[in-house]
MISE-20600 format. One record per atom (N, C-alpha, C, O): atom name; x, y, z; residue number from 1; residue in three letters. Coordinates in steps of 0.02 Angstrom, whole numbers, plus 32768, in hexadecimal, padded with zeros to 4 digits. Atoms other than C-alpha are relative to their C-alpha. Layout:
residues N
 atom    x    y    z seq type
   CA    X    Y    Z NUM  Ala
...
This chain:
residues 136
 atom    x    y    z seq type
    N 8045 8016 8008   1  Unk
   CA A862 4A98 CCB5   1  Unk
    C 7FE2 7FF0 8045   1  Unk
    O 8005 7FDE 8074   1  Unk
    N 801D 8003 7FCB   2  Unk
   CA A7D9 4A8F CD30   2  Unk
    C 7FFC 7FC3 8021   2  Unk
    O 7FDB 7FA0 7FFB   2  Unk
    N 8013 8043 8008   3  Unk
   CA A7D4 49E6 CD88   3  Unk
    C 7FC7 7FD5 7FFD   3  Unk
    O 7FC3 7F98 7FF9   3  Unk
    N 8054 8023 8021   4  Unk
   CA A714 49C9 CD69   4  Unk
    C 801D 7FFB 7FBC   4  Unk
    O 8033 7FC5 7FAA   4  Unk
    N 7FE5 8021 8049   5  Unk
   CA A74F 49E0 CCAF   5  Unk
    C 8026 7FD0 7FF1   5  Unk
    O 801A 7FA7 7FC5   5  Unk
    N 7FD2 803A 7FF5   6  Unk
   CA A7D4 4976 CCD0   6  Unk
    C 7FEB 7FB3 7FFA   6  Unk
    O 8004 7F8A 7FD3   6  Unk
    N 802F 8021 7FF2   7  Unk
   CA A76A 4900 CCFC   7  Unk
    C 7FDB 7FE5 7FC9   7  Unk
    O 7FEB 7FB1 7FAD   7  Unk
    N 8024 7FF9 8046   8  Unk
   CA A6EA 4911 CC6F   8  Unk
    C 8022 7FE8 7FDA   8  Unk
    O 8007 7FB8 7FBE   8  Unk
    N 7FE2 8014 8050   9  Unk
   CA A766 48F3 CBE6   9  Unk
    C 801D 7FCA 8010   9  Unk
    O 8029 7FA8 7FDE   9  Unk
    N 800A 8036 7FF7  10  Unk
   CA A796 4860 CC52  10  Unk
    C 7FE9 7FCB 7FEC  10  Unk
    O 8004 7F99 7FD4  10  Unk
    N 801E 8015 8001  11  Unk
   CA A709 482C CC4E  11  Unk
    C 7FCE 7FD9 7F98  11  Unk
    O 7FB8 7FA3 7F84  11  Unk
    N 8013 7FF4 8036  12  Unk
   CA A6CA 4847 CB9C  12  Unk
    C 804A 7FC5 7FDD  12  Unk
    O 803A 7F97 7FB7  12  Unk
    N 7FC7 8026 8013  13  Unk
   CA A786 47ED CB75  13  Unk
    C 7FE7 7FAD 8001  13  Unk
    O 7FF3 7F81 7FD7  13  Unk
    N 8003 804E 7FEB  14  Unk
   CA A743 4747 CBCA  14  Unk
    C 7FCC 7FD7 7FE7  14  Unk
    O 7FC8 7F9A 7FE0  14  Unk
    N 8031 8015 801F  15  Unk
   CA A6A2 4751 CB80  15  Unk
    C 8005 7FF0 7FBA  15  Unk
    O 7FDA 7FCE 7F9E  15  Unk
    N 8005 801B 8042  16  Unk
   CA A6E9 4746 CAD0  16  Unk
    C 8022 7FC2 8000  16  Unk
    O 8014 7F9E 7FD1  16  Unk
    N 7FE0 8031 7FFF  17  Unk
   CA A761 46BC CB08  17  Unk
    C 7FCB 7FC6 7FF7  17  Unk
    O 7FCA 7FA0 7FC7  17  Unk
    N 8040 8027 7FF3  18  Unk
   CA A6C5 4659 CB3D  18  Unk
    C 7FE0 7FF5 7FD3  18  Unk
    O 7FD4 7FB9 7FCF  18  Unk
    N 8024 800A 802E  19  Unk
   CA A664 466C CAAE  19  Unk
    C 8031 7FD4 7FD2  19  Unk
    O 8018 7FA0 7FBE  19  Unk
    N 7FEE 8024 8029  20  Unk
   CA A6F2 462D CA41  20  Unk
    C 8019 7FC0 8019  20  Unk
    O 8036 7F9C 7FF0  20  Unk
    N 7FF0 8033 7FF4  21  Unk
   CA A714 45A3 CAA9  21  Unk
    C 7FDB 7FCE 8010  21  Unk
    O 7FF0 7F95 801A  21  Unk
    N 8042 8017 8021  22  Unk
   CA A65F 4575 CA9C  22  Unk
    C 7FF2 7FDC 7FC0  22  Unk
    O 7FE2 7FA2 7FB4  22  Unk
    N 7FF2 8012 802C  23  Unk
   CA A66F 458B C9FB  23  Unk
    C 801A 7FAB 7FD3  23  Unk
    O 7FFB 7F82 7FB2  23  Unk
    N 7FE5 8030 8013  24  Unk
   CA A6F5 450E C9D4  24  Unk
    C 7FEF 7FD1 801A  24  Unk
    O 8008 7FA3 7FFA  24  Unk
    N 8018 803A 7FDD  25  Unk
   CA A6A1 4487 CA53  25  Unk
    C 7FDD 7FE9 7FE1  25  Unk
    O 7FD4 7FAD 7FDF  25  Unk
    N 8061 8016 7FFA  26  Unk
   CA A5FF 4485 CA19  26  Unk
    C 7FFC 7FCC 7FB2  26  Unk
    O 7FCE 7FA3 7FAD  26  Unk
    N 8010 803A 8023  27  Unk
   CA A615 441D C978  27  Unk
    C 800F 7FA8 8016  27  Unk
    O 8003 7F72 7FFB  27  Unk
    N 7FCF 804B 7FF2  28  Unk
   CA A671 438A C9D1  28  Unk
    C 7FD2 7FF1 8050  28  Unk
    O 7FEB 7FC6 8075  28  Unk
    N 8026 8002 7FD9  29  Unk
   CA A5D5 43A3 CA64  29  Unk
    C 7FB8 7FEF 7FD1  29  Unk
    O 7F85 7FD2 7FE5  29  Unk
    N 8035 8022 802D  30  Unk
   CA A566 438A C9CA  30  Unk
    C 7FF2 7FC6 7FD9  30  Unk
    O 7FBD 7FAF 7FC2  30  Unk
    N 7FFB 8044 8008  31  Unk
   CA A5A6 42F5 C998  31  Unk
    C 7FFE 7FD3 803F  31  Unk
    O 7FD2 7FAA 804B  31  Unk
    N 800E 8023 7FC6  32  Unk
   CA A5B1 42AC CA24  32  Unk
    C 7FB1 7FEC 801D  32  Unk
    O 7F99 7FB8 8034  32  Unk
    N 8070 8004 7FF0  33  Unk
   CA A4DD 42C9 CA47  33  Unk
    C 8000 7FDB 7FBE  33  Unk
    O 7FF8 7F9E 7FC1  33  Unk
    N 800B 8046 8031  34  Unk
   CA A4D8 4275 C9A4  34  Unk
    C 800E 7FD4 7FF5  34  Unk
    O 7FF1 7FB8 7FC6  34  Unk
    N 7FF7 803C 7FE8  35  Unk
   CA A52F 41E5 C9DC  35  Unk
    C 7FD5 7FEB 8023  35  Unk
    O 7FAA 7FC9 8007  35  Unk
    N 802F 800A 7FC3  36  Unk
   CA A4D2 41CF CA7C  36  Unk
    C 7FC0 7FF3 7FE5  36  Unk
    O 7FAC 7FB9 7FE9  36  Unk
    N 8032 8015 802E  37  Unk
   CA A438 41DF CA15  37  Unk
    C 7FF3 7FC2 7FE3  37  Unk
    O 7FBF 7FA3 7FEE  37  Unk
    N 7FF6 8030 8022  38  Unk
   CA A46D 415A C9A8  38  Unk
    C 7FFA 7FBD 802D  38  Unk
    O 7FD0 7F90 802B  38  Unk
    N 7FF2 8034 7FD6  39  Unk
   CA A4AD 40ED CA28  39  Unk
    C 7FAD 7FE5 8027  39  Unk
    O 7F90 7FB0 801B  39  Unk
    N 803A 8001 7FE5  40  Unk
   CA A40D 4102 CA97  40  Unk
    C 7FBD 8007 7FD1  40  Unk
    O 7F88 800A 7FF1  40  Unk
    N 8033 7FFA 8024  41  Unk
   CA A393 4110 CA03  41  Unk
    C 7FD4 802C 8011  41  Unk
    O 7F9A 801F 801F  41  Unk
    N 8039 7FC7 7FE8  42  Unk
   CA A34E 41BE CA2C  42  Unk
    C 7FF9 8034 7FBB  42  Unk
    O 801F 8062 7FA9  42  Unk
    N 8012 7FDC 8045  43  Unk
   CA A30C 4206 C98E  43  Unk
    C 7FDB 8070 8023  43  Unk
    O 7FD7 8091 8057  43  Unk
    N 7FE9 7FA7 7FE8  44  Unk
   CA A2F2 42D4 C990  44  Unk
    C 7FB5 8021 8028  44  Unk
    O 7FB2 8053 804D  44  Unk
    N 804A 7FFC 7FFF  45  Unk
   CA A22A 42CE C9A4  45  Unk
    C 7FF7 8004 8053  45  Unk
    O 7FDB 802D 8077  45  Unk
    N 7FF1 8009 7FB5  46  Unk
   CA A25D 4281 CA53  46  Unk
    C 8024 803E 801C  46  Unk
    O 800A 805B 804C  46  Unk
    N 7FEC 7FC4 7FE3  47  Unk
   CA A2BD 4309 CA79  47  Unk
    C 7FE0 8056 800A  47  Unk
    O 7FF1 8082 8032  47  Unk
    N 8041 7FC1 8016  48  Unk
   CA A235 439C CA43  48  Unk
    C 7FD6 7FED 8027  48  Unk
    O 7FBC 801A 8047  48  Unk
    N 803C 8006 7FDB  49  Unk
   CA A1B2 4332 CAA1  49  Unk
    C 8034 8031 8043  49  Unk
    O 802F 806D 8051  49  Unk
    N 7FDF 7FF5 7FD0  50  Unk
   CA A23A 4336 CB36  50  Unk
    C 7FF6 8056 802D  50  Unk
    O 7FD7 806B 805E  50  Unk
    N 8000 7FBA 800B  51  Unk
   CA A255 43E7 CB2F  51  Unk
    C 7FC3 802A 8017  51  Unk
    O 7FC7 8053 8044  51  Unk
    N 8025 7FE2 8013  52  Unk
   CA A1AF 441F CB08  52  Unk
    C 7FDD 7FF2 805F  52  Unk
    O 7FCB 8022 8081  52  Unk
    N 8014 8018 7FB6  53  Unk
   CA A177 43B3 CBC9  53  Unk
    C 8017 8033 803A  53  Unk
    O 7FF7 8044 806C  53  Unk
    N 7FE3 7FDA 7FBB  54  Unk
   CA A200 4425 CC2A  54  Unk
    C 7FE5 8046 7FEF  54  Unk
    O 7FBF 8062 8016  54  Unk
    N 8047 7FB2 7FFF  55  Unk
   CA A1AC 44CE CBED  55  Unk
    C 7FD7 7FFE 8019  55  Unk
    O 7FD6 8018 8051  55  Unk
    N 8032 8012 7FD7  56  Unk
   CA A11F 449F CC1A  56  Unk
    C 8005 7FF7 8048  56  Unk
    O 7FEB 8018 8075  56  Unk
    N 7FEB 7FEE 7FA0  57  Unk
   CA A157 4480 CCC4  57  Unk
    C 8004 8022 8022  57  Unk
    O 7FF5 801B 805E  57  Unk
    N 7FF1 7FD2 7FD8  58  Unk
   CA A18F 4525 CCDE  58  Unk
    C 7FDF 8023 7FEF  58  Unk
    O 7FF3 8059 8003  58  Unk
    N 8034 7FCA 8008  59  Unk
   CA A0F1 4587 CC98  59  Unk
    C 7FCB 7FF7 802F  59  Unk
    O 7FB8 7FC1 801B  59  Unk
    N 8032 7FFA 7FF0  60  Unk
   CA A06A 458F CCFF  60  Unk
    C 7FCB 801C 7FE3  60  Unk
    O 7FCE 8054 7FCB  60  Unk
    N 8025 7FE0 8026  61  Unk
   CA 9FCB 459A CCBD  61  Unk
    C 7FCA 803B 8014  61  Unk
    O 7FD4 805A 8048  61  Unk
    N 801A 7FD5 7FD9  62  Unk
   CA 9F37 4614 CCC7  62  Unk
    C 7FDC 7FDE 803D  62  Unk
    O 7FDC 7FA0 803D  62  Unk
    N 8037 8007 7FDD  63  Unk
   CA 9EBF 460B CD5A  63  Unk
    C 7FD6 8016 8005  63  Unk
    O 7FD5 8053 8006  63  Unk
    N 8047 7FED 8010  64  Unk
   CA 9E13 4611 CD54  64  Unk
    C 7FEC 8036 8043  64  Unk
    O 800B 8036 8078  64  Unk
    N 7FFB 7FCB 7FE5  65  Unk
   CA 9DC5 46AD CD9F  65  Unk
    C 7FEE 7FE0 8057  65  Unk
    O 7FD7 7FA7 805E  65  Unk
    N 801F 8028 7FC3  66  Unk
   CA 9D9E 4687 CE62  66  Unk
    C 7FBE 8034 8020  66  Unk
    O 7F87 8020 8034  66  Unk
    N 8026 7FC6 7FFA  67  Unk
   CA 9D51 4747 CE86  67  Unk
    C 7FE5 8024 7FBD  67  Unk
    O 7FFE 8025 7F85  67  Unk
    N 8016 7FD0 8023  68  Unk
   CA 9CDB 47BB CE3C  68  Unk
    C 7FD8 8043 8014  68  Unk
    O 7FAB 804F 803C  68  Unk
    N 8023 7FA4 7FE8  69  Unk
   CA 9CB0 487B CE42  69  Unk
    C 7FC1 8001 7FE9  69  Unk
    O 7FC1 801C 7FB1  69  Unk
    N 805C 7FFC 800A  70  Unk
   CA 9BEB 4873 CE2F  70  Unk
    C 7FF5 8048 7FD9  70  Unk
    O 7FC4 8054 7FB4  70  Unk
    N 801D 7FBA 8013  71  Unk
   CA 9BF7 492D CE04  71  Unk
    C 801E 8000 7FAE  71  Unk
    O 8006 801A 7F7C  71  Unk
    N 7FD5 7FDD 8055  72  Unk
   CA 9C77 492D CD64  72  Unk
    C 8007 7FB7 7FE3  72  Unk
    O 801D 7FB2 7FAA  72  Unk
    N 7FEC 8052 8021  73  Unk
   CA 9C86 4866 CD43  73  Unk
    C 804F 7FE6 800B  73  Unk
    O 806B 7FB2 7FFA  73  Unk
    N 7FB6 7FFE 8005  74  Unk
   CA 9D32 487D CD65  74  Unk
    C 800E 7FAB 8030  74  Unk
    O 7FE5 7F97 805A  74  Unk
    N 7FFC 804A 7FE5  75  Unk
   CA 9D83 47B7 CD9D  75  Unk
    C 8052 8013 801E  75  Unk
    O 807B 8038 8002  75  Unk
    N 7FC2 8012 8002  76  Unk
   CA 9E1D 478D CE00  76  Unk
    C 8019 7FBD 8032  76  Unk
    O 8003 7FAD 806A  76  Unk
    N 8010 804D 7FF4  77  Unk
   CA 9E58 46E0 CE15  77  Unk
    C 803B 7FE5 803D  77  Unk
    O 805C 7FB1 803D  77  Unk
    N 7FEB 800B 7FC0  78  Unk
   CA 9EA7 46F6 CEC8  78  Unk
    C 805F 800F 8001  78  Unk
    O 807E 800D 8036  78  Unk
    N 7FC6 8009 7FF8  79  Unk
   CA 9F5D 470A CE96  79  Unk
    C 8013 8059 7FEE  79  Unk
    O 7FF0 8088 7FDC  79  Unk
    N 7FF0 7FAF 8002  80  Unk
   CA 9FD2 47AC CE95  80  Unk
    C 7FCE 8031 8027  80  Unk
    O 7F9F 801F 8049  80  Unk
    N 8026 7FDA 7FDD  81  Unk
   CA 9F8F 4840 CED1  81  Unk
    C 7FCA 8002 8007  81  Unk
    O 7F9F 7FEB 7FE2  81  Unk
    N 806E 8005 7FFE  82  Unk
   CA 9EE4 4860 CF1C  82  Unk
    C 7FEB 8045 7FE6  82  Unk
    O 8002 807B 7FF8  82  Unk
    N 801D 7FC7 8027  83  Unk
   CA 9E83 48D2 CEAD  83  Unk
    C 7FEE 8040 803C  83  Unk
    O 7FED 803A 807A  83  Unk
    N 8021 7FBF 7FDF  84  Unk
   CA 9E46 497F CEEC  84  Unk
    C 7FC7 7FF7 8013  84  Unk
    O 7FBC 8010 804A  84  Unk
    N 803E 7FFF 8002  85  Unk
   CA 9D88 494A CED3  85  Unk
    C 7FFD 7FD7 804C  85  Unk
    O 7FD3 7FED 8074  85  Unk
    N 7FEF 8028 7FB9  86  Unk
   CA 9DBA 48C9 CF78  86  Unk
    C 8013 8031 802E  86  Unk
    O 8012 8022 806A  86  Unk
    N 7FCF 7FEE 7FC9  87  Unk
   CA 9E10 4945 CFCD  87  Unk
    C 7FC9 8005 804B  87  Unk
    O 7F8E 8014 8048  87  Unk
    N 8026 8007 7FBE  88  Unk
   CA 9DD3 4935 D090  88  Unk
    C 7FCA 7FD7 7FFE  88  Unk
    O 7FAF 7FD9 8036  88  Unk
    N 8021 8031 8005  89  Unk
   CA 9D5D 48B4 D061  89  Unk
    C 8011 7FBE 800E  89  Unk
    O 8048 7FA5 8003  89  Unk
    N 7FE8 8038 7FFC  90  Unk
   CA 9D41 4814 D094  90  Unk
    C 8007 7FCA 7FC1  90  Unk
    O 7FCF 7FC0 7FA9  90  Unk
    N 8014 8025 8042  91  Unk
   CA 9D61 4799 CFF5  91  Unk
    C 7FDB 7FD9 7FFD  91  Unk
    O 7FD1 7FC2 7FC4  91  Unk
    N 803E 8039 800B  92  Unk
   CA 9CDA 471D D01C  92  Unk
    C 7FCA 802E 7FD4  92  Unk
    O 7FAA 801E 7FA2  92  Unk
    N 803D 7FBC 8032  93  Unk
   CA 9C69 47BA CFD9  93  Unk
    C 7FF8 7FF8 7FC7  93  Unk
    O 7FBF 7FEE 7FB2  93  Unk
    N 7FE4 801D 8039  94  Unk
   CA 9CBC 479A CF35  94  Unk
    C 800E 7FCA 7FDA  94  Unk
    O 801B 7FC9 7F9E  94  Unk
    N 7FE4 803F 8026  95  Unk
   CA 9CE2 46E6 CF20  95  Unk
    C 7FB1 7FF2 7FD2  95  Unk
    O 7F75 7FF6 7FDC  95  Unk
    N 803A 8028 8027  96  Unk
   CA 9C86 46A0 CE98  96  Unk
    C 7FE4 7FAC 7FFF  96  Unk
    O 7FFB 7F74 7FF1  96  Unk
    N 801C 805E 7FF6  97  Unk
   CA 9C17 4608 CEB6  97  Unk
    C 7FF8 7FE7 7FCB  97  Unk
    O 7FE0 8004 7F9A  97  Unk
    N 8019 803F 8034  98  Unk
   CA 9C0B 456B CE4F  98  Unk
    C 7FC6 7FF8 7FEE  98  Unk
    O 7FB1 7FF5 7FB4  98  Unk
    N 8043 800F 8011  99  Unk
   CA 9B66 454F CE70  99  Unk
    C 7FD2 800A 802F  99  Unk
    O 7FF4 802B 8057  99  Unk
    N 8025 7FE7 7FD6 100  Unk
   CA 9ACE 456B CEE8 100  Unk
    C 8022 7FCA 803C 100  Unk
    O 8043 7FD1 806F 100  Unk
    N 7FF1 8062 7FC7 101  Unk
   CA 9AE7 449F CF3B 101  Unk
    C 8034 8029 8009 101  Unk
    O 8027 8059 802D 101  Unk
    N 7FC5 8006 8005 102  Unk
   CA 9B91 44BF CF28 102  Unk
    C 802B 802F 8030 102  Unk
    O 804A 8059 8010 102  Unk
    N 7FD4 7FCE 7FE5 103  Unk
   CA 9BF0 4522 CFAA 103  Unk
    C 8049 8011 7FDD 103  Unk
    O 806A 7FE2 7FC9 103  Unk
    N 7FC9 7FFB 801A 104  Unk
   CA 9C89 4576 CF67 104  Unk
    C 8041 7FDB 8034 104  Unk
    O 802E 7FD7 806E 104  Unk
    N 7FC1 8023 7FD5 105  Unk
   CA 9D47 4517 CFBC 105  Unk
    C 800D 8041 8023 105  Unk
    O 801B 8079 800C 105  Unk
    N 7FCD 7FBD 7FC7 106  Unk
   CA 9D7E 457E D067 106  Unk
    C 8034 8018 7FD3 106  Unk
    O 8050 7FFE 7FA3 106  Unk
    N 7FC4 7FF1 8023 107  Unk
   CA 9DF5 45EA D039 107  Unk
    C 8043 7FF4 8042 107  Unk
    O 8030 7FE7 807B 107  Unk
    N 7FEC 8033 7FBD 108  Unk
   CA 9E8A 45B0 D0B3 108  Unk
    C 8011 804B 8037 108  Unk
    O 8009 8088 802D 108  Unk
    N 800E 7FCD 7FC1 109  Unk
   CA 9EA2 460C D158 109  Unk
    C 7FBB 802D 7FFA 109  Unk
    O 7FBF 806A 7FF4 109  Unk
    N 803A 7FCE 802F 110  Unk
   CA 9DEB 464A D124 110  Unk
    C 7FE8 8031 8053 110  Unk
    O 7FE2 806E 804D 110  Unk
    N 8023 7FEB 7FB6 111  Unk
   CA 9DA9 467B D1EF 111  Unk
    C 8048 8028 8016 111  Unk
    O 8040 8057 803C 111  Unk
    N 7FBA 7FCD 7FEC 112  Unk
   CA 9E69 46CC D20A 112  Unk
    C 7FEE 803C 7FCC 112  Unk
    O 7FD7 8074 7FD9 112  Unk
    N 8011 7FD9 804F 113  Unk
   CA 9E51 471C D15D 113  Unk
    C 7FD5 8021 8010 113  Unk
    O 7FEA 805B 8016 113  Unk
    N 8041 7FCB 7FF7 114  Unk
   CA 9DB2 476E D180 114  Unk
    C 800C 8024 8043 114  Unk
    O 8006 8061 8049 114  Unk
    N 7FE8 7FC8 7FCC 115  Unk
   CA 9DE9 479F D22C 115  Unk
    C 8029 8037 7FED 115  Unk
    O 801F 8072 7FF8 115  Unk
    N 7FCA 7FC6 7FF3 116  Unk
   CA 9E78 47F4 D208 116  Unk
    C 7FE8 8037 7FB3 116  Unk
    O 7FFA 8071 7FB2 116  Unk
    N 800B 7FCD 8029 117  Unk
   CA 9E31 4844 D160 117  Unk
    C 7FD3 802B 8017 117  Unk
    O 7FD3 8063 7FFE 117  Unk
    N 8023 7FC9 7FDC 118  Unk
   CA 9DAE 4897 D1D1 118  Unk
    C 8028 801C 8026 118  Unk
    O 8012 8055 802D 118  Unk
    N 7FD5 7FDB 7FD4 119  Unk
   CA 9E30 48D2 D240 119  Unk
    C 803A 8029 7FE4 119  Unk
    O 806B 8030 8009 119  Unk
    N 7FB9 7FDE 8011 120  Unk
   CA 9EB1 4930 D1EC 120  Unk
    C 801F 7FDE 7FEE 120  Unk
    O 803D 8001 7FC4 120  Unk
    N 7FB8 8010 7FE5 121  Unk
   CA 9F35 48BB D1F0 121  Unk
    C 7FFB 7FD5 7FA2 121  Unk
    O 7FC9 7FCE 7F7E 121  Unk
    N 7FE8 8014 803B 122  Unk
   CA 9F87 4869 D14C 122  Unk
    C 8027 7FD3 800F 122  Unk
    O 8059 7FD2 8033 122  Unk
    N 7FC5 803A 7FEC 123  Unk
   CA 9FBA 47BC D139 123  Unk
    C 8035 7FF3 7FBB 123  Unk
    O 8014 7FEB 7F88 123  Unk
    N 7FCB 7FFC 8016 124  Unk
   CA A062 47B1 D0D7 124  Unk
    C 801D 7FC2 7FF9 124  Unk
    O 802C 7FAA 8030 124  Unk
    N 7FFF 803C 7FFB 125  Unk
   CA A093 4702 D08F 125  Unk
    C 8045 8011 7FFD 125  Unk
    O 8050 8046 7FE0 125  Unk
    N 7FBB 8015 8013 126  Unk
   CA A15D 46D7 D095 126  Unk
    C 800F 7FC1 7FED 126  Unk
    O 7FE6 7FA5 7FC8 126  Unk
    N 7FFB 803F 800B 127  Unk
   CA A1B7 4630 D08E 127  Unk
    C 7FE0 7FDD 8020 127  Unk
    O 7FFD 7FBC 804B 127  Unk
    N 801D 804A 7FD2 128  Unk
   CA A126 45BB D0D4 128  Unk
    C 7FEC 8021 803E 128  Unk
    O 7FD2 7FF8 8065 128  Unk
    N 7FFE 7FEF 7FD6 129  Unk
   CA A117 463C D159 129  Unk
    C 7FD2 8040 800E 129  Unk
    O 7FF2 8074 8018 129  Unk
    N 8038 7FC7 8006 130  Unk
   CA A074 46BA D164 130  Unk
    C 802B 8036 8044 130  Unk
    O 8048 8021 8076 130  Unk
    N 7FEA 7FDC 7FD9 131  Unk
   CA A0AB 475B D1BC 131  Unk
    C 7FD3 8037 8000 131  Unk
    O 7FBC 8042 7FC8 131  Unk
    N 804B 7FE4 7FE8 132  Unk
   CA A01B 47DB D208 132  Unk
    C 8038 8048 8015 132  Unk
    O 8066 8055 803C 132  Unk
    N 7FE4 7F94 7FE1 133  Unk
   CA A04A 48AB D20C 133  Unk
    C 7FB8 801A 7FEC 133  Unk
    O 7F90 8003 7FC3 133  Unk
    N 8031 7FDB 800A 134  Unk
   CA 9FCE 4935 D224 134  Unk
    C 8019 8036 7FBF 134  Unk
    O 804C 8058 7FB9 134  Unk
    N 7FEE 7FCA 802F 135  Unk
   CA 9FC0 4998 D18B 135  Unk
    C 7FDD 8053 8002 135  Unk
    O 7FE7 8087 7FE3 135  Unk
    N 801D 7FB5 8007 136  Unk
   CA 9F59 4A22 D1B6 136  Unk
    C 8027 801F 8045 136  Unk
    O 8020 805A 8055 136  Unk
């Protein structure tokens, strides 16, 4: 036998071990939470709110549009890619204002930003760390 297969059926071997040794844990891991429960007076409601708090945590929600294409209505609310209708444009062109009074919020590096989108060049976010290449 090949030793990738080898391997594989290894593997596949350890994964059923696991499951049944899951298995046999998990009622004497379920008593146990229903001790603790008891002990600490945490009824199940508490635990669903609980729960329901850390999802939430890790969804982000939508965001409201920030640009708009005047020609097709088309909106996009600054994140992921930059649309086609932007392409070589500056996005102040696009941002949508609040109100007349109201200036819309800089967008940040906004005077770098507009330089370098008139110039060719593409700014590239990493960890915390903006990085500038010519793309054309």
């Amino acid at each position: 036998m090949d030793p990738y297969e080898e391997l594989l059926a290894k593997r596949e071997q350890l994964d059923a071990e696991i499951m049944a040794m899951r298995a046999a844990k998990r009622p004497d891991v379920i008593a146990q939470i229903g001790r603790l429960m008891q002990e600490y007076e945490i009824n199940v409601s508490e635990i669903e709110e609980w729960h329901g708090r850390q999802e939430g945590d890790r969804r982000r929600g939508r965001v409201p549009p920030r640009y708009l294409d005047p020609k097709t209505g088309a909106t996009w609310s600054g994140r992921g890619k930059r649309p086609r209708w932007m392409a070589g444009r500056n996005p102040e062109e696009f941002r949508i204002r609040t109100g007349e009074s109201e200036p819309a919020p800089p967008a940040p590096h906004d005077e770098l930003t507009r330089a370098l989108y008139g110039s060719g060049m593409k700014i590239s976010h990493g960890f915390g760390v903006g990085t500038i290449r010519r793309t054309k």
